[in-house]
C-alpha positions in Angstrom: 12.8 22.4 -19.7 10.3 19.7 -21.5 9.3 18.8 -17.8 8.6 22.3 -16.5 6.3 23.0 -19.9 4.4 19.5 -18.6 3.9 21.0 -15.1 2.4 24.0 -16.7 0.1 22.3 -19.2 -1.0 20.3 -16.4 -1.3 24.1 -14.7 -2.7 25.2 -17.3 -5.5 22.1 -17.4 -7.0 22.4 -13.9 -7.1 26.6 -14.0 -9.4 26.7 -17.5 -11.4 23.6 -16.0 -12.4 25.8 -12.8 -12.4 29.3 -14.0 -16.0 30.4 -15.7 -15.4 30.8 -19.5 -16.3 34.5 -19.2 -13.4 35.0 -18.1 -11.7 34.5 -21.5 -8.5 33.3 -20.4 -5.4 34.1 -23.0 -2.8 33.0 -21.3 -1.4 31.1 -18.1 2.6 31.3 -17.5 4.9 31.2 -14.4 6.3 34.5 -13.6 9.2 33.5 -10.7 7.1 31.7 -7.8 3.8 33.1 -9.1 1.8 31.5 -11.9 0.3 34.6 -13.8 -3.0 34.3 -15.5 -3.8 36.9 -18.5 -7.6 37.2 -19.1 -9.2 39.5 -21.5 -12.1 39.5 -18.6 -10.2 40.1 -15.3 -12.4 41.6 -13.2 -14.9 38.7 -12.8 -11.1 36.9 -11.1 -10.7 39.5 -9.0 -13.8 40.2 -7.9 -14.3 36.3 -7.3 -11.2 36.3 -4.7 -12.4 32.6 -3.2 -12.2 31.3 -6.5 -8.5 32.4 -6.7 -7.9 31.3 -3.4 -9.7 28.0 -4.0 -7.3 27.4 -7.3 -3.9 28.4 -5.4 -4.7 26.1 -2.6 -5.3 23.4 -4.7 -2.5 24.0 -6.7 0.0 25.2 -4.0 0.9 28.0 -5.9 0.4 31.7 -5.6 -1.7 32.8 -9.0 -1.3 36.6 -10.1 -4.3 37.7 -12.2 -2.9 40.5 -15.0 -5.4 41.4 -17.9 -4.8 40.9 -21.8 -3.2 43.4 -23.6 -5.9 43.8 -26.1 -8.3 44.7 -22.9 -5.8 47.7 -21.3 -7.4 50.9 -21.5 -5.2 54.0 -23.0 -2.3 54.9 -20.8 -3.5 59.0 -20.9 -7.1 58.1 -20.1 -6.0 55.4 -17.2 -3.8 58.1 -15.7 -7.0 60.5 -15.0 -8.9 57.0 -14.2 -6.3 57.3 -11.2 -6.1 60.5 -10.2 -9.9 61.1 -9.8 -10.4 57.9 -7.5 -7.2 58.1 -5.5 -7.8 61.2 -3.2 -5.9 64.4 -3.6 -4.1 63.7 -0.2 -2.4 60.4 -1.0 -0.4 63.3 -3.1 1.0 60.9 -6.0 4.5 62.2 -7.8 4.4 59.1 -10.7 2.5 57.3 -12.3 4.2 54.7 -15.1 3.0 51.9 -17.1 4.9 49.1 -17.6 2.7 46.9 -20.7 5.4 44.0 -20.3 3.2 42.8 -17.3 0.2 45.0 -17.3 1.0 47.1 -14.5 0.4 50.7 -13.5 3.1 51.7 -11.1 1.9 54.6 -8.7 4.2 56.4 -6.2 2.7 58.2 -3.5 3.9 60.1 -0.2 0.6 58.5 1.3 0.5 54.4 -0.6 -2.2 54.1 2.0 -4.5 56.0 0.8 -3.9 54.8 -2.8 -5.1 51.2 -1.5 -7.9 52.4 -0.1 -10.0 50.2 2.5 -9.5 46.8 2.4 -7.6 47.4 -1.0 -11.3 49.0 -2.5 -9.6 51.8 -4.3 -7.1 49.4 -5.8 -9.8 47.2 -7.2 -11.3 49.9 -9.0 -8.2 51.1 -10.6 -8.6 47.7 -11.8 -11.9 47.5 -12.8 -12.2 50.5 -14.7 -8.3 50.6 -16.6 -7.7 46.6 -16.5 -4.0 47.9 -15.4 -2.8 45.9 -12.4 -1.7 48.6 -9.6 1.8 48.3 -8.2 2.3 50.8 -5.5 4.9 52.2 -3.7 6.0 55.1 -1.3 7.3 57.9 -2.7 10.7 58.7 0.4 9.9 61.4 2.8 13.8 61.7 1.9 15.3 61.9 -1.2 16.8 58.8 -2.0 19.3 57.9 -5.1 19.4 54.3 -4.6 15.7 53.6 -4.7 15.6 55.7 -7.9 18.2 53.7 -9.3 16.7 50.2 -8.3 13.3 51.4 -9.8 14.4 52.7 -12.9 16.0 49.5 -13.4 13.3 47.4 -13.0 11.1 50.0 -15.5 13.4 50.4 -18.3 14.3 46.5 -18.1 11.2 44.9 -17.8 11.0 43.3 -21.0 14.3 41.5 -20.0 13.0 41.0 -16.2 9.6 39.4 -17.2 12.0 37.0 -19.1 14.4 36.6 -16.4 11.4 35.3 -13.9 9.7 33.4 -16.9 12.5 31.1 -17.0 12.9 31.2 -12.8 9.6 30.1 -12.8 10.1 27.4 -15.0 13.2 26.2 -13.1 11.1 26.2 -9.8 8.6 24.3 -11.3 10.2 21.7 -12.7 9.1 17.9 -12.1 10.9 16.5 -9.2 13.5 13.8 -10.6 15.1 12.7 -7.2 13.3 11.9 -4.1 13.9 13.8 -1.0 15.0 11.5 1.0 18.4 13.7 2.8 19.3 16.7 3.6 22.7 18.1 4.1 24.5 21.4 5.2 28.0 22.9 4.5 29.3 25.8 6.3 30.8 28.0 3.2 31.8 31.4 5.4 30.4 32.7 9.2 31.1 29.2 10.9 33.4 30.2 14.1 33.9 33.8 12.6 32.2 36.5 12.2 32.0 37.6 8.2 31.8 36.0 5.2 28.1 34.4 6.1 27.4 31.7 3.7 25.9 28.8 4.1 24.9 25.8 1.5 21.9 23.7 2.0 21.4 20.5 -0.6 19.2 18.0 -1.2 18.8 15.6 -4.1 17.3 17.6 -6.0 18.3 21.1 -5.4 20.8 23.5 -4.2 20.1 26.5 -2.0 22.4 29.2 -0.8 21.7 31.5 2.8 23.7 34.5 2.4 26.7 34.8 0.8 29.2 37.8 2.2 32.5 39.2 2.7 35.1 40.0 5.6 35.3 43.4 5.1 38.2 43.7 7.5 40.5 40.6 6.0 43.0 41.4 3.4 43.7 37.2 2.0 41.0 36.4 -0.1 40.9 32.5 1.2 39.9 34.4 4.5 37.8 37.3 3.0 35.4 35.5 0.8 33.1 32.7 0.9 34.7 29.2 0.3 32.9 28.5 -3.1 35.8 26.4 -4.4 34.0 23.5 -1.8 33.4 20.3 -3.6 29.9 20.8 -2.4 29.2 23.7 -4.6 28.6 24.2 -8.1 27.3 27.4 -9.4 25.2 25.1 -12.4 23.6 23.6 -9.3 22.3 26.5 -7.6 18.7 26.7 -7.6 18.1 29.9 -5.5 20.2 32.3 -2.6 18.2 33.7 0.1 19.9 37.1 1.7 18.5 37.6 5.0 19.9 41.2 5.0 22.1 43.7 3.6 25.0 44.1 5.6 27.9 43.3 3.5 29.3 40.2 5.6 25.8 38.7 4.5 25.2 40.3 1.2 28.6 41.6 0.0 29.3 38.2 -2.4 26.3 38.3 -3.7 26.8 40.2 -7.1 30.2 37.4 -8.1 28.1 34.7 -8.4 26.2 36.7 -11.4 30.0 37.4 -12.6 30.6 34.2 -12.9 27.5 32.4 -14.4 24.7 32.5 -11.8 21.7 33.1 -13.2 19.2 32.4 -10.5 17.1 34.5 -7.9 17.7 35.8 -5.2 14.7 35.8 -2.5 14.4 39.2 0.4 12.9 41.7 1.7 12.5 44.8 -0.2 14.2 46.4 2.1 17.2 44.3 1.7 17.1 44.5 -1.6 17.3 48.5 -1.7 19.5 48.6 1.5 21.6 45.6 0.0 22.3 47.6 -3.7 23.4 50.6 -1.7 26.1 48.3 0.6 27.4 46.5 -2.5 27.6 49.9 -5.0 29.8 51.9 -1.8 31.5 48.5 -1.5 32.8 48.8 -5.1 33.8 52.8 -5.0 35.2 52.1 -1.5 37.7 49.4 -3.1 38.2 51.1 -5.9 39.5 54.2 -3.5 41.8 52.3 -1.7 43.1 50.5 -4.5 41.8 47.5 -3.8 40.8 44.3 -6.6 37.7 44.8 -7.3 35.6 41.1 -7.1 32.8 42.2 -9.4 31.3 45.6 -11.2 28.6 47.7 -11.1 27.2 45.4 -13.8 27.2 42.5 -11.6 24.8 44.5 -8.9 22.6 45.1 -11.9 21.8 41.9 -13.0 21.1 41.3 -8.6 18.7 43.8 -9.1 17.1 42.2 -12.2 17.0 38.8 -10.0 16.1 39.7 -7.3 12.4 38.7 -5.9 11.2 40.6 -3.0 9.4 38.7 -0.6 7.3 39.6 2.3 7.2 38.7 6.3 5.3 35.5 6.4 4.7 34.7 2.5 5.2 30.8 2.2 7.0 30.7 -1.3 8.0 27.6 -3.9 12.1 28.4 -4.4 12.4 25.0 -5.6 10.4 21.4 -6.8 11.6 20.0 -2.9 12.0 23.5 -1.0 9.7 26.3 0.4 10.9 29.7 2.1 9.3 32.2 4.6 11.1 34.6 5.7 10.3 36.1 9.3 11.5 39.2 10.8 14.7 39.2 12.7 14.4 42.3 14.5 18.7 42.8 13.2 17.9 46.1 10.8 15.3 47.2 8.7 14.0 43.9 6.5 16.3 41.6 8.2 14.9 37.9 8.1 15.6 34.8 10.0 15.1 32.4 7.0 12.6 29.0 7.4 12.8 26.1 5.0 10.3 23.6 4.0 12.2 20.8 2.9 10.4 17.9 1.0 7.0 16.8 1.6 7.3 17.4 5.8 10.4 15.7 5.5 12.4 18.5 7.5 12.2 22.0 8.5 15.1 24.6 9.3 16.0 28.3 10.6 18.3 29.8 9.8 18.8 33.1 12.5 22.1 34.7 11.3 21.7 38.1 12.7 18.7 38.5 15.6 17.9 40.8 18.3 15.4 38.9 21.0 14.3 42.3 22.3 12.5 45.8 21.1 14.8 48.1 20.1 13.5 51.8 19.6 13.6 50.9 15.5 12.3 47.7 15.6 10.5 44.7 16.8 12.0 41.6 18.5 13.0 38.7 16.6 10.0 36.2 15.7 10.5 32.6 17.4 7.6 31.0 16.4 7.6 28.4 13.0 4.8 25.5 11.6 7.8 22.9 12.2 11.3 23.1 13.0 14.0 20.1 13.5 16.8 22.5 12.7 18.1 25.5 14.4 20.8 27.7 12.6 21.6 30.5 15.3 24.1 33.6 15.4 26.8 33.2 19.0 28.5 37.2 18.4 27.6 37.5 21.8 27.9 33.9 22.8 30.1 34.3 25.8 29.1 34.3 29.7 30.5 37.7 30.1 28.4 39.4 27.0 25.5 40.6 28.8 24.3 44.1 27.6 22.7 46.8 30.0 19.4 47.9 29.2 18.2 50.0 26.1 17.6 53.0 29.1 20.9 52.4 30.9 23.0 52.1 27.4 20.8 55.9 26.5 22.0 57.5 29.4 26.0 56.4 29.1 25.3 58.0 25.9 24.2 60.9 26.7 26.6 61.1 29.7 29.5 60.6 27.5 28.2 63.3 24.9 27.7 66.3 27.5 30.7 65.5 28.9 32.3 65.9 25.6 30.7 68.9 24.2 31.0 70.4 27.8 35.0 70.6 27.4 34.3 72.1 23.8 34.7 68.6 22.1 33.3 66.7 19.3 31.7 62.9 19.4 32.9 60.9 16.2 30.5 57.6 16.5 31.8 54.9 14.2 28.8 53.2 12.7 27.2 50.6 10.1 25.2 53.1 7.8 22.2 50.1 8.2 20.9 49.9 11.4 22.8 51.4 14.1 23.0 54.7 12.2 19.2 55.0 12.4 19.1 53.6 15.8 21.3 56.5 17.2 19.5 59.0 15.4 16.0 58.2 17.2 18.2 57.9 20.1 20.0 61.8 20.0 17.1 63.7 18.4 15.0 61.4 21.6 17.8 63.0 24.4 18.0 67.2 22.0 14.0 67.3 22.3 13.8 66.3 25.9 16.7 69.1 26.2 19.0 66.2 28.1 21.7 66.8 25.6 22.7 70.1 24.2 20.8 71.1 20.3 24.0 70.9 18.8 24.3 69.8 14.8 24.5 66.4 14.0 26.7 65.2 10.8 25.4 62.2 9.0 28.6 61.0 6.5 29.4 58.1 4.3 26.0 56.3 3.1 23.7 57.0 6.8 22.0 59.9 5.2 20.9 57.0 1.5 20.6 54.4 4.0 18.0 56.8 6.1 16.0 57.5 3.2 15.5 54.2 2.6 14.5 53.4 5.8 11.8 56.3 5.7 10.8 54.8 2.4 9.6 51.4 4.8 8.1 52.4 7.5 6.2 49.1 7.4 9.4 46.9 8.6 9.5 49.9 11.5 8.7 48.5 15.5 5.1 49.2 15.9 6.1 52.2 18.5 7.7 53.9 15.7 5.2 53.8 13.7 2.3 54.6 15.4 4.5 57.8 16.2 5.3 58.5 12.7 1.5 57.8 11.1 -0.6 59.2 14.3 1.2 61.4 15.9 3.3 63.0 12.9 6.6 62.6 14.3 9.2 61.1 12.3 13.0 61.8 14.1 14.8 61.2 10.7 13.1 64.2 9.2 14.4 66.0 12.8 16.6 69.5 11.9 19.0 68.7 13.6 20.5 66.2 11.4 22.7 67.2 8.6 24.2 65.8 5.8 27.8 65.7 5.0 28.1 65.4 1.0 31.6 66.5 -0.3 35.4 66.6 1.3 35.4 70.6 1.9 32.2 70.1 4.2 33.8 67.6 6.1 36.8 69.5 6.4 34.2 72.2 8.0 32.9 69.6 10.7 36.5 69.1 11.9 37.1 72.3 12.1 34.2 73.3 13.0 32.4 74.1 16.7 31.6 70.9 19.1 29.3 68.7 17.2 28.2 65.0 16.8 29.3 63.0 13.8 27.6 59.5 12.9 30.5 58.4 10.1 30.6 55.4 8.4 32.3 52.5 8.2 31.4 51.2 12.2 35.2 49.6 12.5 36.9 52.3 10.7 37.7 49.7 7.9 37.3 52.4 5.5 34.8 55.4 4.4 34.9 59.0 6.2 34.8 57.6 9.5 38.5 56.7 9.4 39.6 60.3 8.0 37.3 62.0 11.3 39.4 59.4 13.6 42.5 60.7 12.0 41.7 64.4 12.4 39.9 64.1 15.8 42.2 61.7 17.7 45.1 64.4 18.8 43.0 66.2 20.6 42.6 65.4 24.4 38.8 67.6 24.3 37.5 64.9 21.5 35.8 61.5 22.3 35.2 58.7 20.0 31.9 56.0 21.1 32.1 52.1 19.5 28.2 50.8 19.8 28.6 48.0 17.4 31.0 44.4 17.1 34.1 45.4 15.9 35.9 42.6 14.4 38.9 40.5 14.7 41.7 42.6 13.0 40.1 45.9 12.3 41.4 49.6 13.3 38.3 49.9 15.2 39.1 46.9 17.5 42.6 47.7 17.9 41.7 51.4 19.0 38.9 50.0 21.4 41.6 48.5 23.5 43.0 52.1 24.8 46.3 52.1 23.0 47.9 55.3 23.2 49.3 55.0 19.8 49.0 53.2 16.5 50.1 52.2 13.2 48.5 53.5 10.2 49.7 52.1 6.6 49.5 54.5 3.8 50.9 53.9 0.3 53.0 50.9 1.8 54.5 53.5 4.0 54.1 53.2 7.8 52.4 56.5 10.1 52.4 56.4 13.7 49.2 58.1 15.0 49.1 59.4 18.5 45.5 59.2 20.4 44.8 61.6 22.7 40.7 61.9 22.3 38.9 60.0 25.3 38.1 56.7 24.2 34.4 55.0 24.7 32.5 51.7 23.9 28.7 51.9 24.6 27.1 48.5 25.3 23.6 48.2 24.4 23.2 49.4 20.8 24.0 46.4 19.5 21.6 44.5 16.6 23.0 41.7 17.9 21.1 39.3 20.8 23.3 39.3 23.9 24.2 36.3 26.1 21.2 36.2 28.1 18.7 37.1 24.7 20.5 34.2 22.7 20.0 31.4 25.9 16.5 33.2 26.2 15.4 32.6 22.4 17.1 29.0 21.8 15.0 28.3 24.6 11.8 29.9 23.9 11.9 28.8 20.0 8.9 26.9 19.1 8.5 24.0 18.2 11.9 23.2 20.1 14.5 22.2 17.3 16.2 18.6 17.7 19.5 20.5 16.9 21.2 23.3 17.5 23.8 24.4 14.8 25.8 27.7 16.6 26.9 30.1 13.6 28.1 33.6 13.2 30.8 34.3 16.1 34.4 33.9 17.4 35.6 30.4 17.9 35.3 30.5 21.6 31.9 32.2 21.6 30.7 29.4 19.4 31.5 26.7 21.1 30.9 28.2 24.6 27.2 28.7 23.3 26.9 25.1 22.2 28.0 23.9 25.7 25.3 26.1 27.5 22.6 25.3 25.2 23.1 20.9 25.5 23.4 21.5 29.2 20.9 23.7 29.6 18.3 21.9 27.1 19.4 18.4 26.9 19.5 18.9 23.1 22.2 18.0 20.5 24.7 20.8 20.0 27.3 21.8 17.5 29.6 25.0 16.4 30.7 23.6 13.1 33.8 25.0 11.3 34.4 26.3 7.4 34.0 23.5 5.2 32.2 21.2 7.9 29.6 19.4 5.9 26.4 18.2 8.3 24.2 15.3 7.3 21.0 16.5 9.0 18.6 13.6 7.3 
């Protein structure tokens, strides 16, 4: 990396030319996208934030300021430093130092009030311990995951500061090829629905959107991504982009670390806790059922070790030729439709895998405005004339129609859902309808991974639609802490539930491809009094979709052995809950995207969906048009 040590003595150069020798700069090294300055003197760079601005503008690079070791005051004496300017109420539960990088890591219930102001109370943490604050929110629910992920990133930070170290390096390398095309092959998610990956090249680097699994396919040519392409090699892969955790975007993720990879990966924090979670219940779901297992707990590891979180909006260097910025996508908590800066203007592209164009009660609609755009990458699951979805009102109350119908006749309501996303959408949903008494108080069973998954949504509030969150922050009213919910946490309990009086159960996996929800179905489904409700896609192939259409029977395989199941529960699909944009949302947003796209590439759907889409969309906008297929290679420049 000769040339990447000659970008950052050039670095290196203009910084100690326009920085005041007070400042007694010791050292100046990438850190992943961020170029981090030591200085045995901090506080005259922090408190001189134009000067920092002035230098990353000029140099197009976002500059971290960290103090010199030799300058740290004494972890003990930093600690009461902290607690006697953060107030009492932020009510901190850690505070760790991590010398590696200079950071002080608090968690508090209340992060807020840790920042202070305007960030004053973070400053003179700063000032007066030369520790950098890192802060986070301690969960309002306990959460296992984000206790794993965080002492991961603790007890190897040595090893992570090396990790971005030589990221950063790779990032910044000289550019040796000119930008001068662009092209894009369609790896997984092209007229399906699963295995989302997609490769964008240039002559110089290699990027990766997404890279999932088809949870419901049993060949692995049709169940993971098609990395045996020509067009891919792992060597060549400068950086993969998850824009969010559900596993037919994220799932495939941890192989490529398997097998080589030793790149970043670039999402939301959200997706990066959310995405852990998926992949780690992924691996003990397999290994339940039997199934080969692709990668190990290892493998998720080493994601986690790679992985740089980034925020809404944050313009960020992923390679010499290639920015990112990640906007939200209004799909589940820290989903992203993914924007990339390719070349100096040469060309700009979106890619919108998973979007909802409308507010949901958890989040906020899908953004549709970029700097530039030539590109368009856009999800068609409900790409058909006939997929129109009732209102967010109208789909509440068939809901809650179904459910008092059900609990009237003594029943119980097994909802099938993805433990990210339409889990907590229901929740606010039911514990909305039990405290404006328009559905019975009845408990509420949260199995599978909804009850981690919740926590971790309670631990990001910020990714939250601005409703919620006003009603969580001013009002003091968050649904997910609600009583009436209830956890489900070993086999005897659920063996209560079934047996148990009429209740609502949110079970996972949302096409009974595996997890509890398939063992409730099983129980529940000989009984005339019961009801089961879809409210998400259920894919080609899976129990779920063969059970939606109203068979009175069906086949079961156990141990290579074949079980006929009889179904006698009432059977229900709620339109409406979807994460998905419907017809008229998907038309509504190609249309409304701004700047208006040259091209529109239609992704992430059944053949006929696809294509159908394309069709409206060149009629309709006079634009070119195209539902690729699996190993379609597009020449864009």
């Amino acid at each position: 990396m000769l040339i990447s040590l000659e970008t950052l003595n050039e670095i290196k150069e203009q910084i100690l030319e326009k920085t005041p020798p007070s400042a007694e700069i010791t050292q100046i090294e990438f850190e992943g996208p961020e170029v981090a300055v030591y200085s045995r003197n901090p506080q005259i760079l922090v408190d001189n934030g134009e000067l920092v601005k002035s230098l990353a503008k000029d140099l197009r690079k976002r500059i971290v300021i960290r103090s010199d070791p030799s300058v740290r005051m004494k972890e003990e004496k930093a600690t009461k430093i902290v607690k006697d300017l953060v107030p009492e109420e932020a009510e901190i539960t850690s505070i760790q130092f991590d010398p590696n990088i200079g950071e002080i890591l608090i968690e508090a219930v209340k992060p807020g009030l840790v920042i202070g102001k305007n960030g004053v109370t973070l400053r003179k943490i700063t000032s007066e311990t030369f520790w950098r604050p890192n802060v986070s929110r301690t969960p309002p629910l306990d959460s296992s995951i984000i206790k794993t992920v965080r002492k991961i990133l603790f007890t190897e930070s040595e090893e992570r500061k090396k990790i971005l170290r030589k990221i950063g390096r790779r990032i910044h390398r000289k550019q040796m090829f000119p930008s001068d095309w662009v092209r894009v092959t369609s790896l997984g998610g092209y007229r399906e629905v699963g295995r989302s990956a997609t490769l964008v090249r240039t002559p110089e680097s290699t990027i990766l959107v997404d890279c999932g699994v088809s949870v419901g396919r049993s060949s692995n040519q049709n169940m993971f991504p098609r990395l045996d392409s020509s067009e891919f090699s792992i060597e060549e892969l400068d950086a993969v982009v998850v824009t969010h955790a559900h596993l037919d975007h994220s799932g495939f993720v941890p192989y490529l670390y398997k097998y080589g990879y030793e790149g970043p990966v670039y999402t939301t924090k959200a997706t990066s806790n959310m995405m852990t979670l998926l992949q780690i219940d992924y691996l003990d779901v397999a290994k339940k059922e039997g199934r080969l297992l692709p990668y190990s707990t290892k493998d998720v590891k080493e994601l986690v070790l790679h992985t740089i979180p980034l925020n809404y909006g944050e313009v960020t260097d992923i390679a010499p030729d290639v920015r990112l910025t990640l906007h939200n996508a209004g799909h589940i908590l820290g989903s992203a439709v993914v924007h990339l800066h390719i070349g100096n203007g040469l060309y700009n592209l979106a890619v919108a895998q998973d979007f909802k164009y409308r507010k949901t009660n958890l989040l906020d609609p899908a953004v549709s405005r970029f700097p530039r755009l030539e590109a368009l990458f856009m999800e068609s699951t409900y790409g058909n004339p006939q997929d129109v979805m009732p209102s967010n009102k109208e789909a509440q109350n068939h809901l809650r129609d179904i459910i008092n119908e059900t609990l009237n006749r003594g029943g119980k309501v097994l909802v099938p859902v993805l433990a990210v996303g339409r889990a907590q959408e229901l929740q606010i949903v039911i514990e909305s309808l039990m405290s404006k008494k328009q559905i019975p108080s009845v408990p509420v069973y949260l199995d599978g991974m909804i009850s981690e998954a919740t926590a971790v949504t309670t631990c990001h509030p910020e990714y939250l639609s601005r409703k919620l969150r006003d009603k969580i922050f001013h009002v003091g009213q968050n649904p997910f802490l609600a009583e009436c919910f209830h956890k489900v946490e070993s086999k005897e309990e659920r063996d209560q539930v079934i047996l148990g009086d009429p209740s609502i159960i949110l079970a996972t996996s949302g096409m009974l491809t595996g997890g509890p929800s398939v063992e409730y179905f099983e129980k529940l489904s000989g009984d005339k009094n019961n009801s089961i409700i879809f409210v998400s896609y259920q894919g080609e192939g899976s129990l779920g979709r063969k059970v939606q259409k109203n068979v009175n029977e069906i086949t079961l395989m156990e141990k290579g052995h074949a079980r006929v199941l009889k179904i006698d529960m009432e059977v229900h699909t709620v339109i409406g809950f979807s994460g998905h944009s419907d017809r008229k949302e998907l038309l509504n947003y190609a249309k409304k995207v701004s700047p208006r796209p040259e091209k529109y590439f239609l992704i992430h759907g059944e053949k006929s969906k696809c294509i159908s889409l394309a069709s409206t969309l060149h009629k309709m906008l006079r634009v070119e048009t195209k539902a690729p297929e699996v190993l379609e290679t597009l020449r864009l420049v």
